[in-house]
N, C-alpha and C positions, 0 to 999 in steps of 0.2 A: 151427663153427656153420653150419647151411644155413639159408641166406635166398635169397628172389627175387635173381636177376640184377641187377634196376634198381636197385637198393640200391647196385652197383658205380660205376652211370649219371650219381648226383645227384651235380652241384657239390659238390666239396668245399668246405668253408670254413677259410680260415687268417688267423689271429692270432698279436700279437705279445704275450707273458705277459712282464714284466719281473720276475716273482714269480718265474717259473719257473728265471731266470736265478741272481737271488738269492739262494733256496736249493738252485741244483744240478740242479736237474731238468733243465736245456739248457743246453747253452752258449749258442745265439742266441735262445733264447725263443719260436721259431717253433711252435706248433703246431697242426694239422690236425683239423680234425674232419669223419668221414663220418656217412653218415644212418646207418648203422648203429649208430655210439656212440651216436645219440638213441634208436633202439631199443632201442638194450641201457639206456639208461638209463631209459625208461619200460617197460620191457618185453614192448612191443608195437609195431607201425607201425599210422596208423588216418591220418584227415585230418587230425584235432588235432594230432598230433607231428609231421606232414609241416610242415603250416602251419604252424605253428609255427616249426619249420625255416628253413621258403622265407623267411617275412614277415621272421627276424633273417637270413637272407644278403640279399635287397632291403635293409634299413635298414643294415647295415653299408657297401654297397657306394652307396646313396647319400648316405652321411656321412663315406666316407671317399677317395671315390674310387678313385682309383687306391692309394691308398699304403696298407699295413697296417693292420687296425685292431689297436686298442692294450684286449687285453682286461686287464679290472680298473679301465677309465679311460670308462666308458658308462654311465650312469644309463638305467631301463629304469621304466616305466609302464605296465600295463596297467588298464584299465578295471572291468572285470569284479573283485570280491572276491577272496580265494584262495580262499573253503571255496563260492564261485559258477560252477554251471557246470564247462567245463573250464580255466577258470581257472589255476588249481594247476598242471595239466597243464604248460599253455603255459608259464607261469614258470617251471616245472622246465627244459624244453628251452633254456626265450631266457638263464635261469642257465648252465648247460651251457657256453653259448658265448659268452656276456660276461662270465663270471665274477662280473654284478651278483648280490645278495643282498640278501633280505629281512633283518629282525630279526636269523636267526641264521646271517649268514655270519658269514665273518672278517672280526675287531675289525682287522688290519694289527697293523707293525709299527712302533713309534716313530712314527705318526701315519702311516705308508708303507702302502700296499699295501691299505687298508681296502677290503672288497666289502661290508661290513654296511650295510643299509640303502641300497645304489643301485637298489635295486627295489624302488616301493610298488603296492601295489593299492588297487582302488577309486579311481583319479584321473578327474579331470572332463577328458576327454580327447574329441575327436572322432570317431575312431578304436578300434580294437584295442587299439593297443600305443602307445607312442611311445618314441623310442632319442634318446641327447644324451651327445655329447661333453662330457668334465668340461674339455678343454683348447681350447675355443673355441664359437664360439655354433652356433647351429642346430639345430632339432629335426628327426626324423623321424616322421612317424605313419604307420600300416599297419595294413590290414585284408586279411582272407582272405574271399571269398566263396565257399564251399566249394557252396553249393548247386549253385549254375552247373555243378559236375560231376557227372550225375546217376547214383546207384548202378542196376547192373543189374536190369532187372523181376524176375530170380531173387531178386535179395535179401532180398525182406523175408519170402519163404517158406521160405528156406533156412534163414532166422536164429531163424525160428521152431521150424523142425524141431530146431536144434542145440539150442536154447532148453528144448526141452521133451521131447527125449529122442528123438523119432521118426527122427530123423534117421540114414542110416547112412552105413559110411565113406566111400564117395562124394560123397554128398552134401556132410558136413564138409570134403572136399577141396574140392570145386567153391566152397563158401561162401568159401574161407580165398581161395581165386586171384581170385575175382572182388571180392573184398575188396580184394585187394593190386593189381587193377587198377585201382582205383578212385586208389588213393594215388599209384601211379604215373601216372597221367593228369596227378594236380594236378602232380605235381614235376616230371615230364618234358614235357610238354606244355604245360602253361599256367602253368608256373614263371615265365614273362616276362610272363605275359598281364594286363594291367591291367584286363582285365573279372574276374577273380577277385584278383589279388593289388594294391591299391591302395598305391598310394606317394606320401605329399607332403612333399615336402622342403621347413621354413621356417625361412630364413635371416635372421629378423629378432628370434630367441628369445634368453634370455640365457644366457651360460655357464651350462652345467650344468644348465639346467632340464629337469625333469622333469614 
């Protein structure tokens, strides 16, 4: 598959699956996700699936510190409906890499291993998202303010070209790169930057809430 370079660029994120262990898939449970498998899973790169992204490696990495986080063991809220916005989206990617699940994840095993239902939407949250450890207190909330990066003046004539057919293959080139610079600005550039990507960690929440 050919993708942008910066794709190779982004933070990996790694987690500890104790599922994985269980039935075989690893011996240590360790596994790795690139921005690419988020692409490959929504089948596109856009700011939603960057953000997306960025906002669960911040909230893993302020709930867990230093030490692995433990996917299948993180209750996940976002704000927004599923069938609201890009919503849906978002939960797809922060599933991906907590293993949390609406409705229809996994039931688990022998009351072990359950993802179903550690992700609701619509919660009265003050933030984006919020992340929570099943195995001690604290919550995480997160927001992305994607506007703060703004798309190139070409954009919104380019999009209309491709939109409406006038467009030719140049042009469709020049849209897709200036596109894909826009997502790498947010993840490589202001991946840390607390004027787009907010993080408040509250350590007075109860086990597991969400």
């Amino acid at each position: 598959m050919n993708y942008p370079e910066f794709f190779d660029q982004v933070p990996v994120i790694r987690l500890h699956d104790p599922l994985a262990v269980f039935l075989g898939a690893s011996d240590d449970g360790i596994l790795e996700y690139r921005y690419l498998d988020a692409v490959k899973l929504a089948g596109h790169s856009c700011p939603t699936v960057a953000s997306a992204w960025n906002m669960t490696r911040l909230a893993l990495r302020a709930l867990y510190d230093n030490a692995l986080p433990e996917r299948g063991k993180i209750t996940v809220s976002l704000r927004g409906r599923d069938d609201e916005g890009v919503a849906g989206v978002v939960g797809n990617v922060v599933s991906l890499l907590t293993g949390a699940a609406a409705q229809g994840g996994f039931k688990g095993l022998a009351g072990q291993f359950r993802r179903q239902n550690l992700m609701r939407f619509g919660a009265e949250i003050p933030l984006e998202l919020r992340f929570a450890r099943l195995d001690c207190e604290g919550t995480v909330d997160v927001a992305c303010d994607a506007r703060r990066i703004p798309a190139d003046p070409e954009m919104p004539v380019l999009l209309q070209q491709c939109l409406d057919g006038s467009a030719d293959a140049e042009a469709f080139k020049r849209f897709g790169r200036l596109w894909q610079e826009r997502v790498r600005c947010l993840l490589l550039d202001h991946g840390d930057d607390p004027e787009v990507f907010v993080v408040r960690l509250n350590l007075a929440a109860s086990p597991g809430q969400a």
